[in-house]
PyMOL Python script that loads the backbone (N, CA, C, O; Angstrom):
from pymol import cmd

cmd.read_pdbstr("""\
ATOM      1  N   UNK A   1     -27.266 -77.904  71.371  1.00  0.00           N
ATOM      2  CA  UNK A   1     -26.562 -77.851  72.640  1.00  0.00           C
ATOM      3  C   UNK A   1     -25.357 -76.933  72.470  1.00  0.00           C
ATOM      4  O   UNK A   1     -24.635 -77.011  71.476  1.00  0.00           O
ATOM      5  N   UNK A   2     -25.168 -76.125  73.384  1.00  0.00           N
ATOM      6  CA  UNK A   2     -23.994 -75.010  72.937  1.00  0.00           C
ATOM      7  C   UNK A   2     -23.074 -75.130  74.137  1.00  0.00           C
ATOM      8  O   UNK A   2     -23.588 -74.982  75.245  1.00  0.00           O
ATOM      9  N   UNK A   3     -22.025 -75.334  74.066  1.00  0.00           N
ATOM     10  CA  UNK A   3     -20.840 -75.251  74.990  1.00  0.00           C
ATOM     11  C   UNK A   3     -20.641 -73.975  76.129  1.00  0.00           C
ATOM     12  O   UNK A   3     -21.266 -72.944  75.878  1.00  0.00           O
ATOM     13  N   UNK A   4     -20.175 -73.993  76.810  1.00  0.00           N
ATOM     14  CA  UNK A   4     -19.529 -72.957  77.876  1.00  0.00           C
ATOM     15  C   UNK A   4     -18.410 -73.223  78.180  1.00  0.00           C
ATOM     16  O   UNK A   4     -17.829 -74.289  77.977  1.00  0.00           O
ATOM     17  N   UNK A   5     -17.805 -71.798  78.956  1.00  0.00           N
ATOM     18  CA  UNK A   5     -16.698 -71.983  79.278  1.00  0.00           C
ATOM     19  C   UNK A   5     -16.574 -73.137  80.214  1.00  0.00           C
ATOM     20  O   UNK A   5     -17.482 -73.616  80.893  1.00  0.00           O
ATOM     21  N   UNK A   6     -15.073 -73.598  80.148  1.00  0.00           N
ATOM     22  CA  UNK A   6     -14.836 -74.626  81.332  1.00  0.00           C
ATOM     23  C   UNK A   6     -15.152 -75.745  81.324  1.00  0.00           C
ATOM     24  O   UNK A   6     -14.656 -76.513  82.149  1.00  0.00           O
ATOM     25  N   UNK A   7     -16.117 -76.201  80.346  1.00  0.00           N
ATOM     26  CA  UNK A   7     -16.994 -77.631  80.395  1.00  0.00           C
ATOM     27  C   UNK A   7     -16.007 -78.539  79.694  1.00  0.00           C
ATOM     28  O   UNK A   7     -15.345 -78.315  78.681  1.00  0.00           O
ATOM     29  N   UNK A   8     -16.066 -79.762  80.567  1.00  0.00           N
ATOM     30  CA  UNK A   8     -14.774 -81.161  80.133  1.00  0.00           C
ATOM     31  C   UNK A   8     -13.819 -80.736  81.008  1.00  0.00           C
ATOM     32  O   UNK A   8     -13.030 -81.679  80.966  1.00  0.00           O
ATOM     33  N   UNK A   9     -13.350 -79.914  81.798  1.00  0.00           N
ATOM     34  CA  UNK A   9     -12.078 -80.072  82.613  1.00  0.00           C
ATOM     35  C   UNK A   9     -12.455 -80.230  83.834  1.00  0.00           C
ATOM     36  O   UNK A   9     -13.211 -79.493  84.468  1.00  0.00           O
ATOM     37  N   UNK A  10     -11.836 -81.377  84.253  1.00  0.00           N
ATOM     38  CA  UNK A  10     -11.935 -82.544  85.507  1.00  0.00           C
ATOM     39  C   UNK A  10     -11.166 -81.901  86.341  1.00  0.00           C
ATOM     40  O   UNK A  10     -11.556 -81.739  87.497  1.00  0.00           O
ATOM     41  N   UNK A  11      -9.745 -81.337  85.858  1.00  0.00           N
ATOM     42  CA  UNK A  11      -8.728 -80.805  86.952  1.00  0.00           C
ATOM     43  C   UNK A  11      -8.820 -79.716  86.831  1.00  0.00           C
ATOM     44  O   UNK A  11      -9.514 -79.161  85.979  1.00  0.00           O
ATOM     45  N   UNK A  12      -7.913 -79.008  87.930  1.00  0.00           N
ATOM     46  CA  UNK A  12      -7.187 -77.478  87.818  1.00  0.00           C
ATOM     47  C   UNK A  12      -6.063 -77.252  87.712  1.00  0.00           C
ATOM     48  O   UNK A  12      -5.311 -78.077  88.230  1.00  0.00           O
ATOM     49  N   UNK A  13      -5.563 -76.295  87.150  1.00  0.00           N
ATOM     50  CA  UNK A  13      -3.785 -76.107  86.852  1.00  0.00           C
ATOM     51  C   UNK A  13      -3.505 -75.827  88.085  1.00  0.00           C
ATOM     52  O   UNK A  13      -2.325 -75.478  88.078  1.00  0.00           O
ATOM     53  N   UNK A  14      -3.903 -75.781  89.114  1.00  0.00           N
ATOM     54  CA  UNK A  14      -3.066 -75.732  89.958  1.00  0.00           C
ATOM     55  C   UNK A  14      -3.061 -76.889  91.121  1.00  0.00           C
ATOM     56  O   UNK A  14      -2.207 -76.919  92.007  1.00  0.00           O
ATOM     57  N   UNK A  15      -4.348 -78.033  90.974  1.00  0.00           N
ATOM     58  CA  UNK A  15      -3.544 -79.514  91.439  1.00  0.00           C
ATOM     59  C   UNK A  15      -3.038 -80.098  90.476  1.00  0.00           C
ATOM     60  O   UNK A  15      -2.139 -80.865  90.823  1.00  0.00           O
ATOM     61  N   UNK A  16      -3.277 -80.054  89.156  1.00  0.00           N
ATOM     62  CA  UNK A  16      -1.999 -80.378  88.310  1.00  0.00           C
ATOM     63  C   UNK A  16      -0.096 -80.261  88.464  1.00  0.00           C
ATOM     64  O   UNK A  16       0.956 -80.886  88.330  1.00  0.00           O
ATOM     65  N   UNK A  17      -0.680 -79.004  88.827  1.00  0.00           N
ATOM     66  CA  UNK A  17       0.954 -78.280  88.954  1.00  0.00           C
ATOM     67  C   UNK A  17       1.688 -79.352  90.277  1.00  0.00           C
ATOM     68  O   UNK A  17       2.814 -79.842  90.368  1.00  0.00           O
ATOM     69  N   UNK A  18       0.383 -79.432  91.257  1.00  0.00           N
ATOM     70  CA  UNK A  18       1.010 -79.555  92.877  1.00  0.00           C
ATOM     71  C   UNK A  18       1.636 -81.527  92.861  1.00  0.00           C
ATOM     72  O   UNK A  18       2.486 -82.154  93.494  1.00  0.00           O
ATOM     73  N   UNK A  19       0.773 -81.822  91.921  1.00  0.00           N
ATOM     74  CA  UNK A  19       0.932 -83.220  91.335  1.00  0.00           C
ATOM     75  C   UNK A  19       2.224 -83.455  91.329  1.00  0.00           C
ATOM     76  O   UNK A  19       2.901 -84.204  92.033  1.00  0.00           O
ATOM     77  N   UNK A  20       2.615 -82.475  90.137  1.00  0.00           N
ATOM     78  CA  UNK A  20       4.306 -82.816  89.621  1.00  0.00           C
ATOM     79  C   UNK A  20       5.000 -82.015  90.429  1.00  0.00           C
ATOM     80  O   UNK A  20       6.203 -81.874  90.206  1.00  0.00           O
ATOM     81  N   UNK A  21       4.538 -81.507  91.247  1.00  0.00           N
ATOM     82  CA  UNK A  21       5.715 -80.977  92.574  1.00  0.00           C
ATOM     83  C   UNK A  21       6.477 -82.306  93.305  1.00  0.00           C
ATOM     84  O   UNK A  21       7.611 -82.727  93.532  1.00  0.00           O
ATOM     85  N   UNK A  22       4.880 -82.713  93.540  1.00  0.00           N
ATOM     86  CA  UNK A  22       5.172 -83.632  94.896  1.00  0.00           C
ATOM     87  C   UNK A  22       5.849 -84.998  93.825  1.00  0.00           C
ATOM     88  O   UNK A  22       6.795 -85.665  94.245  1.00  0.00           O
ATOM     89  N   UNK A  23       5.499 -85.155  93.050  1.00  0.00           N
ATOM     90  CA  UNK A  23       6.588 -86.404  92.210  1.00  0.00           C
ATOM     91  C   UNK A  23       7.840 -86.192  92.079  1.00  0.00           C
ATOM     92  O   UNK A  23       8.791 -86.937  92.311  1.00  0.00           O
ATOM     93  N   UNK A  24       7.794 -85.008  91.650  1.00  0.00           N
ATOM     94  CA  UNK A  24       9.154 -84.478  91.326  1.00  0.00           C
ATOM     95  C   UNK A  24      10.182 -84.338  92.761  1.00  0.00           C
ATOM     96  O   UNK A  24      11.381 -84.138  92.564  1.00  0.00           O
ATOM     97  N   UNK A  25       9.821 -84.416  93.761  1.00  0.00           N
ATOM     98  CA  UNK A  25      10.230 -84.115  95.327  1.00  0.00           C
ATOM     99  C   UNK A  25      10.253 -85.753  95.654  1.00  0.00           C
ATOM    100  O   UNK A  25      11.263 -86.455  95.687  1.00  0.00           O
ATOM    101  N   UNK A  26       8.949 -86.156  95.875  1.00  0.00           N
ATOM    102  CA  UNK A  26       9.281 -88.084  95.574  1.00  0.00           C
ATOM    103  C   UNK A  26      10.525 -88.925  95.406  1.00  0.00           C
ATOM    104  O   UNK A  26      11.050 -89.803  96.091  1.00  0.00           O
ATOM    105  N   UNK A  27      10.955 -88.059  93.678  1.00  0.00           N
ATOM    106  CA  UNK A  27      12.067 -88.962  92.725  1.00  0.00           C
ATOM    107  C   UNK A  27      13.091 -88.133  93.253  1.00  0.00           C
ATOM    108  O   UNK A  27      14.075 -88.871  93.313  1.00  0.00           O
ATOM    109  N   UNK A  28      13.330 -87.273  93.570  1.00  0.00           N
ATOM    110  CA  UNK A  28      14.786 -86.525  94.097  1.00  0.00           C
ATOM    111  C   UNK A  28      14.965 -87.306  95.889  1.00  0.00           C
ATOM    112  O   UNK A  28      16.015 -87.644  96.435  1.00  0.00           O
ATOM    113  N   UNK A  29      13.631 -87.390  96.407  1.00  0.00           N
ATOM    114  CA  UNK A  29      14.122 -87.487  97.561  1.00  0.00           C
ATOM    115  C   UNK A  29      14.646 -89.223  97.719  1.00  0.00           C
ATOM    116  O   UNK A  29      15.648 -89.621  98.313  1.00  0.00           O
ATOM    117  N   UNK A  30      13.748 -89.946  97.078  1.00  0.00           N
ATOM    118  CA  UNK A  30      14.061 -91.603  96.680  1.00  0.00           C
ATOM    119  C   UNK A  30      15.637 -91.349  96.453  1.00  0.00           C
ATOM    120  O   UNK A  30      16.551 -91.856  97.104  1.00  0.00           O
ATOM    121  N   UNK A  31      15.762 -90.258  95.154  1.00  0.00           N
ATOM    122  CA  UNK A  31      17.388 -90.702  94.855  1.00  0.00           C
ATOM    123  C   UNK A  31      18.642 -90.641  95.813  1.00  0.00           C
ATOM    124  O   UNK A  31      19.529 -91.495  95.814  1.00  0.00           O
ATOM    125  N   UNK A  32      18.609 -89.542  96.616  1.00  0.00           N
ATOM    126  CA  UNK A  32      19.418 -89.326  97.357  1.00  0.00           C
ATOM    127  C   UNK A  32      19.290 -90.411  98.778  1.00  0.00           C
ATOM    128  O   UNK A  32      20.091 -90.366  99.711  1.00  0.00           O
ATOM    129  N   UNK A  33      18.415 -91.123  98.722  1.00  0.00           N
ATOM    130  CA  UNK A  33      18.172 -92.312  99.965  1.00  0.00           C
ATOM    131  C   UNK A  33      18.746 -93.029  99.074  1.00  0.00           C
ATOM    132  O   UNK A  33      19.841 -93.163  99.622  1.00  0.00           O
ATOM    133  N   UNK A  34      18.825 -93.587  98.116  1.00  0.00           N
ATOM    134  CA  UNK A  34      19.681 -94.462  97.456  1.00  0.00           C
ATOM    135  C   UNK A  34      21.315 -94.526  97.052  1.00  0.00           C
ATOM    136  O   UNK A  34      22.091 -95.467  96.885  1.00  0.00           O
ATOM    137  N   UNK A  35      21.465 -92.980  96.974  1.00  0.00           N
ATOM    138  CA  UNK A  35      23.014 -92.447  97.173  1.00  0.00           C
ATOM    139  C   UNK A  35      23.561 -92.703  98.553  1.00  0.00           C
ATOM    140  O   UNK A  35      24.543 -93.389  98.836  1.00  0.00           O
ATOM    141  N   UNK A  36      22.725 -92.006  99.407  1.00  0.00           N
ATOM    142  CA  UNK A  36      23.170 -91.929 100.852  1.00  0.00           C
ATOM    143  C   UNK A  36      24.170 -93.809 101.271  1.00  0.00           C
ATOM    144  O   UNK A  36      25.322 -94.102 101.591  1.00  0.00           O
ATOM    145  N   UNK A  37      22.869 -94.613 101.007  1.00  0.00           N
ATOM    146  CA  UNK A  37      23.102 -95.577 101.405  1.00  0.00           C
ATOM    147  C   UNK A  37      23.592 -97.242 100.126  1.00  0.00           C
ATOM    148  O   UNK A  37      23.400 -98.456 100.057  1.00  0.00           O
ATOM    149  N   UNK A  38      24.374 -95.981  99.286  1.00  0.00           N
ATOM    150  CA  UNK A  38      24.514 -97.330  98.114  1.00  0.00           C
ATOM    151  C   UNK A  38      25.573 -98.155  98.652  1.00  0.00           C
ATOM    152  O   UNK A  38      25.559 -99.278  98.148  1.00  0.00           O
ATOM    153  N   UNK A  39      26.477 -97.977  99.496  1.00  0.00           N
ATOM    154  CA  UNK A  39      27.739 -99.183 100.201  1.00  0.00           C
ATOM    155  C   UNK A  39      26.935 -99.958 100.628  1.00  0.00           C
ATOM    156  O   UNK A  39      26.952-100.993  99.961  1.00  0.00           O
ATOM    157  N   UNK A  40      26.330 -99.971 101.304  1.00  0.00           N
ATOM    158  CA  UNK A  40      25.282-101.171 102.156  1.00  0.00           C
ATOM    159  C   UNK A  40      24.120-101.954 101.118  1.00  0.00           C
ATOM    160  O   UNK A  40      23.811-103.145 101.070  1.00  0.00           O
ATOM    161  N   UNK A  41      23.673-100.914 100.409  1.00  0.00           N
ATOM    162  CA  UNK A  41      22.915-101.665  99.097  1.00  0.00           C
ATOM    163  C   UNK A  41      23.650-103.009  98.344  1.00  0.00           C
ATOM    164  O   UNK A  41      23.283-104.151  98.065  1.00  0.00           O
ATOM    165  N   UNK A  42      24.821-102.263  98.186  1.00  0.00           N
ATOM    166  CA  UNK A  42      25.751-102.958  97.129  1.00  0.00           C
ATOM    167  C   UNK A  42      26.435-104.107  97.896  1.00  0.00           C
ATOM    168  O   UNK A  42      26.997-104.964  97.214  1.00  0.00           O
ATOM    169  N   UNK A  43      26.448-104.211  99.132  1.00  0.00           N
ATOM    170  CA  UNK A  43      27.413-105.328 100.222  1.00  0.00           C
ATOM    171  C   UNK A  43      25.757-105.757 100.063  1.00  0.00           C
ATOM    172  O   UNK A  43      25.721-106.256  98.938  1.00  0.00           O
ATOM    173  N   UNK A  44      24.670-105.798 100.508  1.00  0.00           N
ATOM    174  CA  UNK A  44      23.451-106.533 100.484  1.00  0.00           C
ATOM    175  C   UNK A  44      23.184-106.821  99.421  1.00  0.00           C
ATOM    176  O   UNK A  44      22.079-107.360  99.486  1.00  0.00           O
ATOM    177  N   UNK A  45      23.650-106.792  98.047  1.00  0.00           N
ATOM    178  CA  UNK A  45      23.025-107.080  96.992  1.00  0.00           C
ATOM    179  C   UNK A  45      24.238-108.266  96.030  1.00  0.00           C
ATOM    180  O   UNK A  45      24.157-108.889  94.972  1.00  0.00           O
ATOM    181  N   UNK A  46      25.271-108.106  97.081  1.00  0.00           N
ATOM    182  CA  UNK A  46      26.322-108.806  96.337  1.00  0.00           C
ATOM    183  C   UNK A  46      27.290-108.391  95.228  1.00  0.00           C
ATOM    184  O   UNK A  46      27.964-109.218  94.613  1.00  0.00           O
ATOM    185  N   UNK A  47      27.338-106.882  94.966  1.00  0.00           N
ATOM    186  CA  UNK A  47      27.629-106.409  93.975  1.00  0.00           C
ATOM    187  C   UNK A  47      28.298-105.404  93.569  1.00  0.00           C
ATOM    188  O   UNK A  47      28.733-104.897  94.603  1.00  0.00           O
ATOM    189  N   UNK A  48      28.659-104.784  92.667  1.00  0.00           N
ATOM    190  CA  UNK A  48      29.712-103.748  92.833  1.00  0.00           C
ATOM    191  C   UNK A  48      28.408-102.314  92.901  1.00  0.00           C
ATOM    192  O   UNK A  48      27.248-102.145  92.524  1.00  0.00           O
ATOM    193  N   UNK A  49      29.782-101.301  93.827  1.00  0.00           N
ATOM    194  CA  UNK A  49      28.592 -99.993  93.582  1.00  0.00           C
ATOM    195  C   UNK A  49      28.710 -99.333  92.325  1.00  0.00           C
ATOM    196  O   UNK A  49      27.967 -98.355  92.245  1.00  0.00           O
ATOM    197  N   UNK A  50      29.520 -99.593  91.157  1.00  0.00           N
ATOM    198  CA  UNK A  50      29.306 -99.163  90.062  1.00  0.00           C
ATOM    199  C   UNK A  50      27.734 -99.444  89.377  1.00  0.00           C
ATOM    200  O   UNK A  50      27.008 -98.692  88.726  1.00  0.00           O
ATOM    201  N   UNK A  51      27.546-100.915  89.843  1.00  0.00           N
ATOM    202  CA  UNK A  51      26.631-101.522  89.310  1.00  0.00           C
ATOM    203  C   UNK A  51      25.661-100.814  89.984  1.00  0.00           C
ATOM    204  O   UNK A  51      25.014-100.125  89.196  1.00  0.00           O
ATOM    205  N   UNK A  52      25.181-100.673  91.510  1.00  0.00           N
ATOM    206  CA  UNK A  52      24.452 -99.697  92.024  1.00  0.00           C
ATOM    207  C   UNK A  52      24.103 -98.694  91.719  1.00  0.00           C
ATOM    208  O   UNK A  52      22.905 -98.431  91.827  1.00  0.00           O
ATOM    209  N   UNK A  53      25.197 -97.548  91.119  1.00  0.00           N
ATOM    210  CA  UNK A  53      25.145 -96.658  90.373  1.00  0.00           C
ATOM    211  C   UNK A  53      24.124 -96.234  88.907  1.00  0.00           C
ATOM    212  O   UNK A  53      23.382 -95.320  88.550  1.00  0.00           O
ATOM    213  N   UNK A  54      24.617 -97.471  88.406  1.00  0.00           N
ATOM    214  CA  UNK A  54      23.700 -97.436  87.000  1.00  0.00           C
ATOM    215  C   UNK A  54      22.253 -97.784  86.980  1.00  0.00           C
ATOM    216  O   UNK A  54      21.460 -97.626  86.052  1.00  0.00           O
ATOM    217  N   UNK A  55      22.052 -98.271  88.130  1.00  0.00           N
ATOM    218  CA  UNK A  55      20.469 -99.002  88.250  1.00  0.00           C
ATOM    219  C   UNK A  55      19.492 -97.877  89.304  1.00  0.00           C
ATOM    220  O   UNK A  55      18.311 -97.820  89.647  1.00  0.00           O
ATOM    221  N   UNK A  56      20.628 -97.140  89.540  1.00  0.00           N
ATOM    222  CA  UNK A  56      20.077 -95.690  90.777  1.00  0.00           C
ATOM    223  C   UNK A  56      19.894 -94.542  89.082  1.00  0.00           C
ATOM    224  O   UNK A  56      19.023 -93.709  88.834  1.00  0.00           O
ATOM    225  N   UNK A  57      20.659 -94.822  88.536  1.00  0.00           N
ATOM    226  CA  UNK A  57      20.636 -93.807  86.658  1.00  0.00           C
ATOM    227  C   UNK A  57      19.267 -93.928  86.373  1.00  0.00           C
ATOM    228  O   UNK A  57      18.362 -93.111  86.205  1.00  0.00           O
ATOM    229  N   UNK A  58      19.351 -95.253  86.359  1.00  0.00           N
ATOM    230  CA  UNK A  58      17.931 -95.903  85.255  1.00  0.00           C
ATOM    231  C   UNK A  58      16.929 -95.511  86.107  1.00  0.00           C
ATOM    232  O   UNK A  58      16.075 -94.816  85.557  1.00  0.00           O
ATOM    233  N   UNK A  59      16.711 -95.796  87.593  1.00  0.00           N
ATOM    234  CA  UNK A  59      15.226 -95.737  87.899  1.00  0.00           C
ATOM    235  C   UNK A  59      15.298 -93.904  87.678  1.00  0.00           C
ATOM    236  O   UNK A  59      14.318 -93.537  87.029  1.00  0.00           O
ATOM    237  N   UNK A  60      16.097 -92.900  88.018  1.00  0.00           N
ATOM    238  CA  UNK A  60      16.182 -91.867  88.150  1.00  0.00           C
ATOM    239  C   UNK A  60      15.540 -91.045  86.660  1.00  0.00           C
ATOM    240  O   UNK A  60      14.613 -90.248  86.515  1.00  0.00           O
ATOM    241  N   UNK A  61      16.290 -91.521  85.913  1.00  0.00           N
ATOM    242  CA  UNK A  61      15.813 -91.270  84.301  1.00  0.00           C
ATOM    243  C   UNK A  61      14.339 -90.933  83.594  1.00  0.00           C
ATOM    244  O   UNK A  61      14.257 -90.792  82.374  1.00  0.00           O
TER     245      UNK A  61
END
""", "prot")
cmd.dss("prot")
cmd.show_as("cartoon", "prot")
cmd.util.cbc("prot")
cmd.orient("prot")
């Protein structure tokens, strides 16, 4: 049995690429909805917005 080009690849580099566009656009756009509105997070959550801050770090990370 002799191989050819191309054989075993499921994807293409370029919905690969479009993949980590749209994630990457996802996690920026999530973050800044979480900036926008961290006073109200932080009065609904009981808590300081420092603390808001660091937990907006972590998921961001």
């Amino acid at each position: 049995m002799t191989a050819t080009a191309g054989t075993g690849r499921s994807a293409r580099p370029g919905r690969v690429l479009a993949a980590l566009a749209l994630a990457q656009f996802i996690c920026s756009f999530a973050g800044s909805n979480m900036n926008v509105m961290i006073n109200d997070i932080s009065e609904d959550l009981d808590t300081t917005v420092q603390g808001v801050q660091v937990v907006i770090t972590v998921f961001l990370w």
